[in-house]
C-alpha positions as a Markdown table, in Angstrom:
| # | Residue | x | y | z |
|---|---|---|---|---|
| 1 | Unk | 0.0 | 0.0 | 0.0 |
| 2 | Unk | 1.6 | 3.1 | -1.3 |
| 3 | Unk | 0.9 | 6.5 | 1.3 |
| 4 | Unk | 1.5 | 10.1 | 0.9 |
| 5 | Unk | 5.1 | 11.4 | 1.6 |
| 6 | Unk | 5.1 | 13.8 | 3.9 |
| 7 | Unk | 6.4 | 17.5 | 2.7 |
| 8 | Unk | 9.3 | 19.1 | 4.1 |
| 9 | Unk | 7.2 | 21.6 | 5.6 |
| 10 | Unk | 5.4 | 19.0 | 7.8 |
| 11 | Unk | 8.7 | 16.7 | 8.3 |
| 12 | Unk | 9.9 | 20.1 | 9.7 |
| 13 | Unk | 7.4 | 20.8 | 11.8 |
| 14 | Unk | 7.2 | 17.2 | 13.3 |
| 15 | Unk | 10.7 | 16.9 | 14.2 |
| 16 | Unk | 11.1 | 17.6 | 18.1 |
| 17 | Unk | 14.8 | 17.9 | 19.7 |
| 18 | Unk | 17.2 | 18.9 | 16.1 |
| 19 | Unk | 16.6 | 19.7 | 12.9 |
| 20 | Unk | 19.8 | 20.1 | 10.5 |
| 21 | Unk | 19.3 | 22.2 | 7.0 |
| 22 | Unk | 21.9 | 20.8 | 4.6 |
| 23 | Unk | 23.2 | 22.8 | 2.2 |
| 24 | Unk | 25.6 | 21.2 | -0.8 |
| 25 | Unk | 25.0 | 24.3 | -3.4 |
| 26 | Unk | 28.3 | 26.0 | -3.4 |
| 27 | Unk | 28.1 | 28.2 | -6.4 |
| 28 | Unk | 25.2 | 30.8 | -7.3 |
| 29 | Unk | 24.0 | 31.1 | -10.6 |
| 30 | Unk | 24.8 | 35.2 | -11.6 |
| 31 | Unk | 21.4 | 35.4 | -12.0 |
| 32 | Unk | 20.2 | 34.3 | -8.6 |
| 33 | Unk | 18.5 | 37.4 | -7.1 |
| 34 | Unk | 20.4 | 36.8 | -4.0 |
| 35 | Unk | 23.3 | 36.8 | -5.6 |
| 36 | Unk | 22.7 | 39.7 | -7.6 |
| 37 | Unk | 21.7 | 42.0 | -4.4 |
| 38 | Unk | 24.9 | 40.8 | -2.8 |
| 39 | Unk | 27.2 | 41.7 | -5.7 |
| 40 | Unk | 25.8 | 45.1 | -5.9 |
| 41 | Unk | 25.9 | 46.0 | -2.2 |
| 42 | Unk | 22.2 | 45.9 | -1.4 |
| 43 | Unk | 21.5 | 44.8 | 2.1 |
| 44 | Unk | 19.3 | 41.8 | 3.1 |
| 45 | Unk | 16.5 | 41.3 | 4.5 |
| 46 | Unk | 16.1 | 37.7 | 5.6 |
| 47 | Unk | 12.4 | 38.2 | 6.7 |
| 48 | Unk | 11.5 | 39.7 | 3.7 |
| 49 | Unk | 13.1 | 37.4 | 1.2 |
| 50 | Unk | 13.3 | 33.9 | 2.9 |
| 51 | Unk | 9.6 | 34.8 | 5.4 |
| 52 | Unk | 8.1 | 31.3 | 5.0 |
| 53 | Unk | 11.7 | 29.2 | 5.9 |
| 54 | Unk | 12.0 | 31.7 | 9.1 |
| 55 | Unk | 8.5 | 31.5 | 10.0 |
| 56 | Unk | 8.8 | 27.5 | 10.2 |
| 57 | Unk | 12.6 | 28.0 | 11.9 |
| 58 | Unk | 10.8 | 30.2 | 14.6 |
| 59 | Unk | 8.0 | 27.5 | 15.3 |
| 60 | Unk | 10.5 | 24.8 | 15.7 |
| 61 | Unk | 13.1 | 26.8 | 17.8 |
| 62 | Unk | 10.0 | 27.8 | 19.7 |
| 63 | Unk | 9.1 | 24.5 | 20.5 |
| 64 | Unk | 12.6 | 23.6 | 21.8 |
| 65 | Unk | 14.0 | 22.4 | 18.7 |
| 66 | Unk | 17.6 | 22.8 | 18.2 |
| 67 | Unk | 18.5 | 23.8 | 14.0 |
| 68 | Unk | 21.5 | 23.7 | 12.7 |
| 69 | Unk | 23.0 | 24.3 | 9.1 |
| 70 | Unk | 25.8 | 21.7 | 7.6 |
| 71 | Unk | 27.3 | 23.4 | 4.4 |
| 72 | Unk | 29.0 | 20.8 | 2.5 |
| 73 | Unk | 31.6 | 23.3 | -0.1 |
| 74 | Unk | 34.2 | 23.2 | -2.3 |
| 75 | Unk | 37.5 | 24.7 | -1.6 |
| 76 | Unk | 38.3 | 27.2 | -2.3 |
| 77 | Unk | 35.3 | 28.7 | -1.3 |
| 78 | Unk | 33.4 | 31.7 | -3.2 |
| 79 | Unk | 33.6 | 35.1 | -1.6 |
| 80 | Unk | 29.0 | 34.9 | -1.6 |
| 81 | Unk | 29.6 | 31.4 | 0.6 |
| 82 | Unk | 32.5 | 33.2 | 2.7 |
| 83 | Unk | 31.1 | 36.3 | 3.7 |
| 84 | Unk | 27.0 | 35.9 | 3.4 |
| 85 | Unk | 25.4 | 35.0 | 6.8 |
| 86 | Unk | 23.4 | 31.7 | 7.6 |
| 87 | Unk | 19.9 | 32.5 | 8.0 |
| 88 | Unk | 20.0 | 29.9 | 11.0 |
| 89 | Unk | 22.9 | 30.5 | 13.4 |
């Protein structure tokens, strides 16, 4: 019997002691927006452009949940991956 997997969203929101975020994307396209804004000096607004991935890291961390990021990269490492903040700390 085949059922429904589960969306990250709700995975998320299940989990109850850790939740880790894995990132393996260690070049951005030049026409990624972020990318863009960072090349050109505009600042960032993580509530603004990444609302719905905060507003689910809030819920967990408000529950207790501890998230963490795991950044798998290539070496060297771009100047975007260097100096651009996680959005979870």
């Amino acid at each position: 019997m085949l059922t429904r997997t589960p969306t990250f969203e709700e995975l998320f929101r299940d989990c109850q002691r850790t939740a880790v975020h894995l990132e393996m994307r260690d070049a951005y396209m030049k026409s990624d927006p972020a990318f863009i804004d960072w090349q050109a000096g505009v600042a960032l607004d993580p509530a603004e452009r990444w609302g719905d991935w905060r507003s689910i890291v809030t819920e967990a961390t408000s529950r207790g949940v501890e998230v963490r990021r795991a950044r798998v990269v290539s070496t060297p490492v771009s100047e975007y991956v260097r100096v651009v903040p996680p959005l979870v700390a």
